[in-house]
N, C-alpha and C positions, 0 to 999 in steps of 0.2 A: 209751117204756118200757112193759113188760107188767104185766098184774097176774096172778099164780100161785097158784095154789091146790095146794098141795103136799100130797099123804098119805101117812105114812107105814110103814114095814113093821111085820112081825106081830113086832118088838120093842119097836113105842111109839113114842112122841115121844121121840128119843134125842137125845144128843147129834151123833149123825152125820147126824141128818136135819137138827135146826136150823143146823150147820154150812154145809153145803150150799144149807140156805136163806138163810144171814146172807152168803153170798160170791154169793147170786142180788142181796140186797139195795145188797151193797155196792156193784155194779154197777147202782145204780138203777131198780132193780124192786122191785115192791110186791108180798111176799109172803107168804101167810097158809100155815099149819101146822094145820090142825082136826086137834084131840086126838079119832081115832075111839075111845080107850080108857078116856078120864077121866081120865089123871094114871098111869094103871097101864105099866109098862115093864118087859119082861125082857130076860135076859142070857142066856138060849138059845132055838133057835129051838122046839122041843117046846113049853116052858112059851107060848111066846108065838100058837103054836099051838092051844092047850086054852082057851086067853081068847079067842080070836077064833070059833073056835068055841062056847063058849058065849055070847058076844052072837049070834051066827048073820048068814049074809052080809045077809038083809032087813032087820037091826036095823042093821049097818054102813052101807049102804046111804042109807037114813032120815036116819044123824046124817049123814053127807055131803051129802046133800039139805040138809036145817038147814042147815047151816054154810055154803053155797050162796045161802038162797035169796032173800039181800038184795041177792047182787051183780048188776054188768050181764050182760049174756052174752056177750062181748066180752075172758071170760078164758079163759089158759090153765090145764089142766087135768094135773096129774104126779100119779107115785105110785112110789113104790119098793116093789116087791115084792107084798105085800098090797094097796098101796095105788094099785095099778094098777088094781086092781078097780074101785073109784068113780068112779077117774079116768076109765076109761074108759065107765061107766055115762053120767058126766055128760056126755063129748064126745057119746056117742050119744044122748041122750035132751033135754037141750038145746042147742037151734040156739045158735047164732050164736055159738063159743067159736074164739077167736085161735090156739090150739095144743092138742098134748098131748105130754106128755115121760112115758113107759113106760121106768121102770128095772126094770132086772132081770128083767122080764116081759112076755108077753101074752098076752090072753085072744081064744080067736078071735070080732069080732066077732058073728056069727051064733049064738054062744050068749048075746047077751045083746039086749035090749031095745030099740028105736031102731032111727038110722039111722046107720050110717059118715058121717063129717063129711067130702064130697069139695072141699069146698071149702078148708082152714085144711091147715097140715102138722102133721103126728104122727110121731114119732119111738122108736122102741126102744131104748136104750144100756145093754150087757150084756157080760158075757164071753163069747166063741165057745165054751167048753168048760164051760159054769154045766150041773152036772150037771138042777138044775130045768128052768133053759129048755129042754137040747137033749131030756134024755130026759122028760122032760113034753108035750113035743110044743109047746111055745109059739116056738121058731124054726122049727119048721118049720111054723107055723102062718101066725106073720108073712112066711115068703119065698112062701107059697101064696097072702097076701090081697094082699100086695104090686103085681104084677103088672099087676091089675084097678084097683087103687087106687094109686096112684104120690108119692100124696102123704103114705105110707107111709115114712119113712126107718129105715135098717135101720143103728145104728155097734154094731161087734163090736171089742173088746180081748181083747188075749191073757191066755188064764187061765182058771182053775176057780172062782172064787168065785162066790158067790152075794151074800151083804149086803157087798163089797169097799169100799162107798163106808162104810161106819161103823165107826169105829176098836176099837168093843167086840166086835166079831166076827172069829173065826181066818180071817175072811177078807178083812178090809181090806188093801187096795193103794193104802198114798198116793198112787204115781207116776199110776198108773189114775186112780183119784178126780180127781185135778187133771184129768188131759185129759178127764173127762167134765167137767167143770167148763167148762173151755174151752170145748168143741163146744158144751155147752147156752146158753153165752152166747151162740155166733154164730148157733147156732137163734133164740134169741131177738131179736140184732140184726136177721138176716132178714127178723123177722114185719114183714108192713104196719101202718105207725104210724096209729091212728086219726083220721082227717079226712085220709090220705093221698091217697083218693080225689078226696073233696071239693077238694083242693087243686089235683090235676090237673086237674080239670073246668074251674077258671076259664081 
């Protein structure tokens, strides 16, 4: 079983995100949620935008760091939306992390710090038509870095949403949500189980 480090989007620690974490749990994984906002949540995406903004991404960054820097390095790293951002700070900047699961997002590694983690898989699960990813340039970012790095996985559902996985937004898709649900457990079943190696060696 993995242990996850989950952040989430620019409406807070919602109800949609702890969901999502509580159906990682139920399947026997150990999953943390670091509050990058303090307790503060919105219910659109502007208002949740103008807060994140005023902490500023070095100050977001920082608390993920914190909330990081007890664990092994031997976790996986998620984020929905916003919360891809850290996510993916940490895969790049700390070795030795098991996964990374990029909802709704991604950022092209090359504008951020570190190094691409070629070793572990990293995954994207999004709509093929999320106005952010396509005309933001973050699918076609991910199918350009892909390629070169293959331990990139790319899963696209049909639809336009953008926060689809949290039930307080005009864009949640239960039917979607489940099968991202699904997929990121067999992601997870995948990962190699720690002492796995160790075991084959004898």
């Amino acid at each position: 079983m993995a242990t996850i480090v989950l952040f989430h989007h620019v409406l807070g620690l919602t109800d949609g995100v702890t969901a999502f974490a509580q159906a990682l749990r139920d399947a026997g994984h150990d999953v943390l949620t670091p509050d990058l906002f303090e307790g503060r949540t919105f219910t659109d995406l502007p208002a949740g935008l103008a807060h994140a903004g005023e902490i500023g991404d070095d100050e977001l960054l920082a608390r993920a760091e914190h909330a990081c820097a007890d664990l092994p390095a031997d976790v996986v790293y998620g984020g929905f939306s916003l919360g891809v951002m850290p996510a993916e700070h940490l895969l790049l900047t700390r070795p030795g992390a098991a996964g990374g699961l990029l909802l709704h997002s991604f950022i092209e590694p090359a504008q951020l710090e570190g190094s691409w983690p070629e070793d572990c898989p990293v995954s994207l699960f999004a709509m093929d038509a999320d106005p952010f990813l396509v005309e933001d340039g973050d699918l076609d970012a991910a199918r350009s870095w892909q390629p070169a790095h293959p331990n990139l996985g790319i899963h696209l559902y049909p639809g336009a949403g953008h926060l689809f996985m949290e039930p307080g937004s005009r864009d949640y898709d239960p039917a979607v949500t489940s099968g991202v649900v699904d997929d990121v457990l067999a992601f997870l079943a995948a990962l190699p189980q720690p002492g796995a190696e160790a075991e084959g060696a004898r």
